[in-house]
N, CA, C and O atoms as a GROMACS GRO file, in nm:
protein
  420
    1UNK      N    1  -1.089  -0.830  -0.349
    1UNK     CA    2  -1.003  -0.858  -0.236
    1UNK      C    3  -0.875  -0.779  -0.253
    1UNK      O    4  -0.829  -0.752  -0.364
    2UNK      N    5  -0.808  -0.738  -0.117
    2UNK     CA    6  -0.677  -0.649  -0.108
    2UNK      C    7  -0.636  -0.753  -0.012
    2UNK      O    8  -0.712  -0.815   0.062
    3UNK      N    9  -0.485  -0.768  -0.023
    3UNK     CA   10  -0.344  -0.821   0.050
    3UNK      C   11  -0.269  -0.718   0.139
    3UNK      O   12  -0.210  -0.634   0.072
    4UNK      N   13  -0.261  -0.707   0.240
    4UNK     CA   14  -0.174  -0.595   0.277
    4UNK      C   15  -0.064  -0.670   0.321
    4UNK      O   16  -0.076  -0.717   0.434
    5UNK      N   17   0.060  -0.699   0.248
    5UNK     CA   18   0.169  -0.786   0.268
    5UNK      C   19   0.266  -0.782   0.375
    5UNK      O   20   0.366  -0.847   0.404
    6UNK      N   21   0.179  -0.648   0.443
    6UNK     CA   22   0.312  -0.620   0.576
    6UNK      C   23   0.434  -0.510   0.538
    6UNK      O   24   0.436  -0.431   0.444
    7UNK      N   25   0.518  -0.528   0.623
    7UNK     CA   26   0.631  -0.411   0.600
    7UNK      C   27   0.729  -0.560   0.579
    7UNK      O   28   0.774  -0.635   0.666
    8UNK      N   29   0.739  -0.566   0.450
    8UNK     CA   30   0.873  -0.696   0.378
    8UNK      C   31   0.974  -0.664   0.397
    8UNK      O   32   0.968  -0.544   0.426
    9UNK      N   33   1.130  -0.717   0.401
    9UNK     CA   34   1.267  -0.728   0.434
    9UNK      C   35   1.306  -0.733   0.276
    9UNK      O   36   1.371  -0.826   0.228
   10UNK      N   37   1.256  -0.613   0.194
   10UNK     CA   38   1.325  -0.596   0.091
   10UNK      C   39   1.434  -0.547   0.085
   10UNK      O   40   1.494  -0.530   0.191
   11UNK      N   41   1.495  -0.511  -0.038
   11UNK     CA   42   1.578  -0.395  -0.085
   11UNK      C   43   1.498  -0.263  -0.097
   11UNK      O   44   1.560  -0.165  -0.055
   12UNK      N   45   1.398  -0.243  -0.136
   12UNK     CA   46   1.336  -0.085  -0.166
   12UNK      C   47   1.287  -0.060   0.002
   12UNK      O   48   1.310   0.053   0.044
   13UNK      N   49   1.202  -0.187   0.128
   13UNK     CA   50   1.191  -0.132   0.237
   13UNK      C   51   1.332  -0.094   0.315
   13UNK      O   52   1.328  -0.004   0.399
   14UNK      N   53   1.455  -0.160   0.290
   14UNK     CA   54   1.574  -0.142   0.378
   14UNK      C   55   1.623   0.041   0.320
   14UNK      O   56   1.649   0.141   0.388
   15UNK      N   57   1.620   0.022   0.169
   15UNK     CA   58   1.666   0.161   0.139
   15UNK      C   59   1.582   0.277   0.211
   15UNK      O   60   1.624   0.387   0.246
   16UNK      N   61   1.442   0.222   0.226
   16UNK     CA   62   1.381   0.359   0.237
   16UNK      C   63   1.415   0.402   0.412
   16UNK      O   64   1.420   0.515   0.459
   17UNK      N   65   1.433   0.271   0.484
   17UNK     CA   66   1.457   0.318   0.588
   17UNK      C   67   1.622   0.440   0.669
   17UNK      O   68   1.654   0.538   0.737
   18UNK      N   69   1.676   0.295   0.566
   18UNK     CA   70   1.789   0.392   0.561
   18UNK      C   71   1.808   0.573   0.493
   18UNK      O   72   1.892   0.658   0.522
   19UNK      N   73   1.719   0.576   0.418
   19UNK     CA   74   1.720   0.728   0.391
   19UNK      C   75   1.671   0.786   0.494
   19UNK      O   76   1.716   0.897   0.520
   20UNK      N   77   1.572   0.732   0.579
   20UNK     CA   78   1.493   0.830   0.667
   20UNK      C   79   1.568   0.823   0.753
   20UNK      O   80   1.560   0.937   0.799
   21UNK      N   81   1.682   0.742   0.847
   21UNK     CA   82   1.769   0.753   0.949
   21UNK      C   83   1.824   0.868   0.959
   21UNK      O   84   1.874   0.920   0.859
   22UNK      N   85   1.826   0.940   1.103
   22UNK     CA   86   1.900   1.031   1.107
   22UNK      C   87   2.085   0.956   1.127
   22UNK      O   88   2.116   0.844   1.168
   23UNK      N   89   2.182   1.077   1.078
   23UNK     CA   90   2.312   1.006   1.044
   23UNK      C   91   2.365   0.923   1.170
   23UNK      O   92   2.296   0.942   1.271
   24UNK      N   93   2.450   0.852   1.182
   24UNK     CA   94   2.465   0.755   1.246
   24UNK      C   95   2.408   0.674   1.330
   24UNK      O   96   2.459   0.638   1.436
   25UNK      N   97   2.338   0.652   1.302
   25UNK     CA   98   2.234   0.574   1.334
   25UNK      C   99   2.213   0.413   1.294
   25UNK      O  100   2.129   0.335   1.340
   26UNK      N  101   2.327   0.385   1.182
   26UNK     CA  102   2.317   0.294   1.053
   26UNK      C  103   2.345   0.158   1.163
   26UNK      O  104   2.296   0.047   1.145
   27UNK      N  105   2.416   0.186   1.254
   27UNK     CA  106   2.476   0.013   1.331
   27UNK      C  107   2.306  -0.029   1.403
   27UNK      O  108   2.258  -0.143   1.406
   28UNK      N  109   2.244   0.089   1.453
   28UNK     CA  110   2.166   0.063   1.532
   28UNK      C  111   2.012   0.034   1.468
   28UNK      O  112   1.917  -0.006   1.535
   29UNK      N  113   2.011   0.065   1.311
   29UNK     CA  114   1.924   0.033   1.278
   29UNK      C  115   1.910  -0.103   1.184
   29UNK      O  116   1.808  -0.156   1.141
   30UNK      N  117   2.052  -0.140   1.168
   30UNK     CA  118   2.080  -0.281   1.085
   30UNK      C  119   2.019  -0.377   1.225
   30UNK      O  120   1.934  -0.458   1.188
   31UNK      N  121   2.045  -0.380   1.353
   31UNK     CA  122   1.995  -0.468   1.416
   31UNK      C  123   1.811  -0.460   1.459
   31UNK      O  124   1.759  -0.556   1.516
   32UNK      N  125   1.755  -0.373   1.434
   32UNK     CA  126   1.602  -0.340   1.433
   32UNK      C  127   1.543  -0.386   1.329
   32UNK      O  128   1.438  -0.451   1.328
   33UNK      N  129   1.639  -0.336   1.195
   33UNK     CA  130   1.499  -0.376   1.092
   33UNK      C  131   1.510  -0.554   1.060
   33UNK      O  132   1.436  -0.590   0.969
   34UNK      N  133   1.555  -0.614   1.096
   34UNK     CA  134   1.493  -0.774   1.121
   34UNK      C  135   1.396  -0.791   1.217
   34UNK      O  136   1.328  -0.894   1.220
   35UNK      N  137   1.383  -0.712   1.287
   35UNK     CA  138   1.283  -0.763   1.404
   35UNK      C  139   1.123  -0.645   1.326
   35UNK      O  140   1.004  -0.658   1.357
   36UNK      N  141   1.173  -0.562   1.243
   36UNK     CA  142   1.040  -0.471   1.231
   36UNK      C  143   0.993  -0.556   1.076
   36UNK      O  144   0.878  -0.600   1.069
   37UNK      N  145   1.067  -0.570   0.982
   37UNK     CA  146   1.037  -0.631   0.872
   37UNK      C  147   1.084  -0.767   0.871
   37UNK      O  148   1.194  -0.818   0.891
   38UNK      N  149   0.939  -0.825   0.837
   38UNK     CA  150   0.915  -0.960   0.805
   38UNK      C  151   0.981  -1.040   0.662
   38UNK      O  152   1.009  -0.979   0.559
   39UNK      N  153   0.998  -1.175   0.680
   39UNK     CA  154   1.095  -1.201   0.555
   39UNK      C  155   0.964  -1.252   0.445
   39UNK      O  156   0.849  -1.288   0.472
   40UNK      N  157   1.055  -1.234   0.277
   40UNK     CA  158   0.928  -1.207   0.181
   40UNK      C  159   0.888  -1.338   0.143
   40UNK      O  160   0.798  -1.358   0.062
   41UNK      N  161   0.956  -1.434   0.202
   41UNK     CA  162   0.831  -1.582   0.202
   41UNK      C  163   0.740  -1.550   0.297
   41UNK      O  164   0.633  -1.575   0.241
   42UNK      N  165   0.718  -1.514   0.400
   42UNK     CA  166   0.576  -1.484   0.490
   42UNK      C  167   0.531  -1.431   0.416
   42UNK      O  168   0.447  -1.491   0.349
   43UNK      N  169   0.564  -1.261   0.380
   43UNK     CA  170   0.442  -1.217   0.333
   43UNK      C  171   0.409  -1.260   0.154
   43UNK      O  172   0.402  -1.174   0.066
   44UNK      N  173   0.394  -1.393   0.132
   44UNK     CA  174   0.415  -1.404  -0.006
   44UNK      C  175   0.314  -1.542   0.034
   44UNK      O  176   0.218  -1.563  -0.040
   45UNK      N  177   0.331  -1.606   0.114
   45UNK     CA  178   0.256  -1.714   0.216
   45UNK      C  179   0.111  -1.626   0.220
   45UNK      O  180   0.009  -1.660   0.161
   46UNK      N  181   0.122  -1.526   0.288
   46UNK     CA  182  -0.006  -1.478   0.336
   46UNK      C  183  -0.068  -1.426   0.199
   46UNK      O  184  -0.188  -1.431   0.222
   47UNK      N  185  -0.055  -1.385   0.084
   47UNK     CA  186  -0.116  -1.360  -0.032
   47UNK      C  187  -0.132  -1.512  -0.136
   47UNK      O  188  -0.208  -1.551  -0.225
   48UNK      N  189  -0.056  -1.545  -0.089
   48UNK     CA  190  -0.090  -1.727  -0.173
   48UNK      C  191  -0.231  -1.745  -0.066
   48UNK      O  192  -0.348  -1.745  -0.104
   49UNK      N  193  -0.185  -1.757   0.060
   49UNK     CA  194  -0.319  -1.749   0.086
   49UNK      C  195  -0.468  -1.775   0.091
   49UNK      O  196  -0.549  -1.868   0.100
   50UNK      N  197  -0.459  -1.565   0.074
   50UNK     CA  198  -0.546  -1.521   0.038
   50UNK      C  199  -0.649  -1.555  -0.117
   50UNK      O  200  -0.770  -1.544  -0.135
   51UNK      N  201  -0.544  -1.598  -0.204
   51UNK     CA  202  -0.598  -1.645  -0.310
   51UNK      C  203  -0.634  -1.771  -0.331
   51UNK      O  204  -0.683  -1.799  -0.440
   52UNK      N  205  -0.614  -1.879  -0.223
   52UNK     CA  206  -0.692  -2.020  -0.213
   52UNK      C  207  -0.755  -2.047  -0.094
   52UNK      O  208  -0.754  -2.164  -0.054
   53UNK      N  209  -0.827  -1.933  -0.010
   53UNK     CA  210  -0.910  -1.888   0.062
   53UNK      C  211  -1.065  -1.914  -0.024
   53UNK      O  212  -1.099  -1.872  -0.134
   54UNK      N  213  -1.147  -2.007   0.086
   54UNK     CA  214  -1.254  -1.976   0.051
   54UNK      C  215  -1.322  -1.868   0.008
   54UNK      O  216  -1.340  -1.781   0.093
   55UNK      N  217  -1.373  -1.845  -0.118
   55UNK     CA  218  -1.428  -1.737  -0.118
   55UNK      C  219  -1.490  -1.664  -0.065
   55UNK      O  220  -1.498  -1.557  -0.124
   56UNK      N  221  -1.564  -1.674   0.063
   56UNK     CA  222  -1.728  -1.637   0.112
   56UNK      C  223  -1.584  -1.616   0.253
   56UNK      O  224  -1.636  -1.614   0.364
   57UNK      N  225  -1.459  -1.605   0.256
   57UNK     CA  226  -1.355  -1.551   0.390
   57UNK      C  227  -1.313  -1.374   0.314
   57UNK      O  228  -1.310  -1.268   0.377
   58UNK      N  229  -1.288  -1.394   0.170
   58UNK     CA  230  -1.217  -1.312   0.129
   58UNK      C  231  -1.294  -1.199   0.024
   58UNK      O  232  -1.272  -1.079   0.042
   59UNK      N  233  -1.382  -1.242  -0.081
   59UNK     CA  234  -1.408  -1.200  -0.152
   59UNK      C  235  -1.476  -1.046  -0.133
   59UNK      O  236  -1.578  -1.031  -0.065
   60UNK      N  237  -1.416  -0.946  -0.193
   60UNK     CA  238  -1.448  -0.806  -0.168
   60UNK      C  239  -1.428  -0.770  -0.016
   60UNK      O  240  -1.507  -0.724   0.066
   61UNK      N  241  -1.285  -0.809  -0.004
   61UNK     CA  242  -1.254  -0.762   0.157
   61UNK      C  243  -1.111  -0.730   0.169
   61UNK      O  244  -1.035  -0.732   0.073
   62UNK      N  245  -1.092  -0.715   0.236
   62UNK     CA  246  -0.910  -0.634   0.292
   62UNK      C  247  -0.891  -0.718   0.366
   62UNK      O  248  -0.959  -0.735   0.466
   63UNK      N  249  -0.730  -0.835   0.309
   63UNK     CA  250  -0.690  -0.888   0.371
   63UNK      C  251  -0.554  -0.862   0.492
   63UNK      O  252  -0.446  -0.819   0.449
   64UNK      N  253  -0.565  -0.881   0.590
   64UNK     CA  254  -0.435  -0.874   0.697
   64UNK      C  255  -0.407  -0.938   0.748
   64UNK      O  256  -0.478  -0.940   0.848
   65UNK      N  257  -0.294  -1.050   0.752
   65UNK     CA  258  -0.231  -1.164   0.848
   65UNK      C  259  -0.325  -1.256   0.817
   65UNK      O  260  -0.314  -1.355   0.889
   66UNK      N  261  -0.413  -1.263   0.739
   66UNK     CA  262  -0.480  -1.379   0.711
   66UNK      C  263  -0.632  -1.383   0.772
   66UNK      O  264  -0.702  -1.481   0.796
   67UNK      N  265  -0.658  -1.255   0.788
   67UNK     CA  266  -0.815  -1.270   0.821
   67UNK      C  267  -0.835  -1.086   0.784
   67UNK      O  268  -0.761  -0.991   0.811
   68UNK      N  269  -0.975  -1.094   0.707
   68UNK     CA  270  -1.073  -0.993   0.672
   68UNK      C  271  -1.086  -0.858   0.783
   68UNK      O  272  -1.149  -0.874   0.888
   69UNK      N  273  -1.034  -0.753   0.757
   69UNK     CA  274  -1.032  -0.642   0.891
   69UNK      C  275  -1.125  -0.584   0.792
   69UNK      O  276  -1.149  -0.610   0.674
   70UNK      N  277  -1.178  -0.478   0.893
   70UNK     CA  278  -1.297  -0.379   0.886
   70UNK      C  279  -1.282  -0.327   0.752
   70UNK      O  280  -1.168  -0.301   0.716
   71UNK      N  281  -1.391  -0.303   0.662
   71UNK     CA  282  -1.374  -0.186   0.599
   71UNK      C  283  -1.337  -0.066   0.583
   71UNK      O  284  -1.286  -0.029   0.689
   72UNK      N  285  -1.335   0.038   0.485
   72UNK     CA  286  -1.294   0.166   0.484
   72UNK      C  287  -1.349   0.221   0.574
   72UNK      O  288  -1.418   0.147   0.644
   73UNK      N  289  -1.345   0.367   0.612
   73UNK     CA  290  -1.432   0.429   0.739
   73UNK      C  291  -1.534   0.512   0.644
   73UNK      O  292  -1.497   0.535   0.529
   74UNK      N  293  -1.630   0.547   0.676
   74UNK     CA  294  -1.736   0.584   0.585
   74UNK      C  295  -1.693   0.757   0.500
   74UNK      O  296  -1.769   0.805   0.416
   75UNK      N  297  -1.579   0.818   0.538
   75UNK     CA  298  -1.574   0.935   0.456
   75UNK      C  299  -1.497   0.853   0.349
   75UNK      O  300  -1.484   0.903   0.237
   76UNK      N  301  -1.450   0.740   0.374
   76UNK     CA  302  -1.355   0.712   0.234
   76UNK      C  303  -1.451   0.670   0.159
   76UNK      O  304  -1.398   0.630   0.055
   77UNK      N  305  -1.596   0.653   0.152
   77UNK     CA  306  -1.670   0.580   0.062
   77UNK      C  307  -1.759   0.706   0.009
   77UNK      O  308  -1.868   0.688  -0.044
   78UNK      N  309  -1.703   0.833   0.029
   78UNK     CA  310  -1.808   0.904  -0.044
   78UNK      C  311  -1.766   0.941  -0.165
   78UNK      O  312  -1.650   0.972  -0.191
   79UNK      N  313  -1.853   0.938  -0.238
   79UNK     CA  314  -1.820   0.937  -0.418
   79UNK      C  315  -1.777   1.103  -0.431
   79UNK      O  316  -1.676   1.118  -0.500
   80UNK      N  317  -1.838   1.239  -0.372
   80UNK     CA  318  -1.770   1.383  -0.381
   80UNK      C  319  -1.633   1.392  -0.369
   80UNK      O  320  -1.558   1.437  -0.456
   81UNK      N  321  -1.596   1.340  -0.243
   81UNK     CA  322  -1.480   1.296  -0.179
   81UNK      C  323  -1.330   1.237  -0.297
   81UNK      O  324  -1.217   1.269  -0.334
   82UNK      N  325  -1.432   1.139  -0.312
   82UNK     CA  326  -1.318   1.067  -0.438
   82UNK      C  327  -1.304   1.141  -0.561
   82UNK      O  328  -1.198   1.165  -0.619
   83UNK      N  329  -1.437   1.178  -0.600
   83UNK     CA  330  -1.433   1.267  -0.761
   83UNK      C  331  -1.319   1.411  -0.692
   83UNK      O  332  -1.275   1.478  -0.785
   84UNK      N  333  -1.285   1.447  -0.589
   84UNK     CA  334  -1.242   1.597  -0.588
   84UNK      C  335  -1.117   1.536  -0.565
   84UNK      O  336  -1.037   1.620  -0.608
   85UNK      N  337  -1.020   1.392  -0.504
   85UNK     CA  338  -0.906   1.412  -0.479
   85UNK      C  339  -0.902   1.325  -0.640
   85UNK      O  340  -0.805   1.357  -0.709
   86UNK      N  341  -0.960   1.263  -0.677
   86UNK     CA  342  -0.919   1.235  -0.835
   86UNK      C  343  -0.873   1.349  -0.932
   86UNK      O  344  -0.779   1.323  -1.006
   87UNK      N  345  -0.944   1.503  -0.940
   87UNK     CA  346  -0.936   1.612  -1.010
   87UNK      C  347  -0.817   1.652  -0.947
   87UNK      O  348  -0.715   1.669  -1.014
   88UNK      N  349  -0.819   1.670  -0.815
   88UNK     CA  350  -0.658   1.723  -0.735
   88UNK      C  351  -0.536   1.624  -0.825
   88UNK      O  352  -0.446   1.667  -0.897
   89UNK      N  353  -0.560   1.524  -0.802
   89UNK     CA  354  -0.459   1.435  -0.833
   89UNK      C  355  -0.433   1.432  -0.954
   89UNK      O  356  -0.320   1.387  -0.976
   90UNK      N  357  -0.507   1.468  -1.066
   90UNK     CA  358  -0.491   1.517  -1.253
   90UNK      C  359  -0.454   1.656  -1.223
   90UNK      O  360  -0.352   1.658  -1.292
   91UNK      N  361  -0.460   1.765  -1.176
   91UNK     CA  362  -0.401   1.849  -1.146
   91UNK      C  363  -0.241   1.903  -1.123
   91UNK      O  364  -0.169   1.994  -1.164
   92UNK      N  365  -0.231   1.778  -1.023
   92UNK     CA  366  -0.104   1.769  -0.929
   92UNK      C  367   0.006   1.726  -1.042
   92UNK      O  368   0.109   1.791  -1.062
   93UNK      N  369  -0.023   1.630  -1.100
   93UNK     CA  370   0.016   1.562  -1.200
   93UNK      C  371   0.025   1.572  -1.324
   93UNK      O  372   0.076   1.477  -1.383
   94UNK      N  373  -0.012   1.665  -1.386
   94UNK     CA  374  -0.034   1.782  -1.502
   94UNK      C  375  -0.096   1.659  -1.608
   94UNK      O  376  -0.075   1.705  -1.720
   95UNK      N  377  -0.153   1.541  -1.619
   95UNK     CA  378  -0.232   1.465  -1.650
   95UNK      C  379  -0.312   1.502  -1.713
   95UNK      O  380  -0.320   1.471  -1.832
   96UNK      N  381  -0.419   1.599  -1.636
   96UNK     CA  382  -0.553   1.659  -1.642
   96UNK      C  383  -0.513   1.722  -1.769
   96UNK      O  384  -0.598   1.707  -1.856
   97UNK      N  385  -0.400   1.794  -1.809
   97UNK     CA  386  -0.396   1.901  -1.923
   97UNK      C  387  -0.367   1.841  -2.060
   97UNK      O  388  -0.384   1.913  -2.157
   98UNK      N  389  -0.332   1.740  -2.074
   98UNK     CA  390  -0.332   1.675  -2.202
   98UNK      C  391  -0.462   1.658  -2.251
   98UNK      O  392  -0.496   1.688  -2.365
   99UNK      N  393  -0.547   1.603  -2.151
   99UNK     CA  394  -0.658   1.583  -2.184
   99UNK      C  395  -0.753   1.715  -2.238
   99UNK      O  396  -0.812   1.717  -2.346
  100UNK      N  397  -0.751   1.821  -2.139
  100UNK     CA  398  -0.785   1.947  -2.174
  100UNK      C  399  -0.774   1.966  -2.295
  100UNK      O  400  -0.870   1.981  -2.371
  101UNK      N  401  -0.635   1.969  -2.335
  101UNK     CA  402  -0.574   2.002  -2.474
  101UNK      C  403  -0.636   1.944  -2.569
  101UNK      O  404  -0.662   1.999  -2.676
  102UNK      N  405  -0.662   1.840  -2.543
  102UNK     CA  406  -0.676   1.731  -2.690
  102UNK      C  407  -0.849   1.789  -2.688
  102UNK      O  408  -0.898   1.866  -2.770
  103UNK      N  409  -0.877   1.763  -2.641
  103UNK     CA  410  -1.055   1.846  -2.616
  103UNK      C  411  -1.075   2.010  -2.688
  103UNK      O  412  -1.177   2.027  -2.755
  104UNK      N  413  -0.981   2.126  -2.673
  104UNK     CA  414  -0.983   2.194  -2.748
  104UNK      C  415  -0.965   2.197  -2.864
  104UNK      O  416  -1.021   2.287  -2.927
  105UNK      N  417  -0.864   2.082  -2.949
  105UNK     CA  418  -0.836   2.102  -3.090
  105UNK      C  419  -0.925   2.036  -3.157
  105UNK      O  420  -0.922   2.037  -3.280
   0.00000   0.00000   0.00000
């Protein structure tokens, strides 16, 4: 099972918004983000939940607002797919080369 907790009325969601504001903008977006982000007892409600949810509602499913939405779409379930952005992503991340390394000596 996955929780998708919503867009929360944190500190890390308020900062990030505020970085993305273009400049002055700051009066007009202090009165929006209460109405766009939810406060973190809801989404903390909806993952308590999820975890004293019958099993046979939740188990091996993606939770949202409190009920099971669709699965992945079928390119996200192909195993090529995943093995090539996994190698991208040890790549990207210079990860991959420690490992390399330790394999040559």
């Amino acid at each position: 099972m996955a929780v998708n907790p919503g867009q929360v009325d944190t500190d890390l969601a308020r900062g990030f918004y505020r970085s993305m504001a273009p400049p002055l903008t700051g009066p007009l977006l202090e009165v929006l983000l209460p109405h766009v982000l939810q406060p973190a007892r809801s989404a903390a409600e909806d993952v308590v939940w999820a975890c004293v949810a019958p099993e046979e509602l939740v188990a091996g499913k993606y939770i949202d607002s409190r009920k099971a939405v669709p699965g992945p779409r079928l390119f996200a379930q192909r195993d090529d797919l995943a093995s090539a952005l996994y190698d991208k992503s040890l790549a990207w991340s210079g990860a991959g080369e420690e490992e390399e390394g330790e394999d040559q000596r």
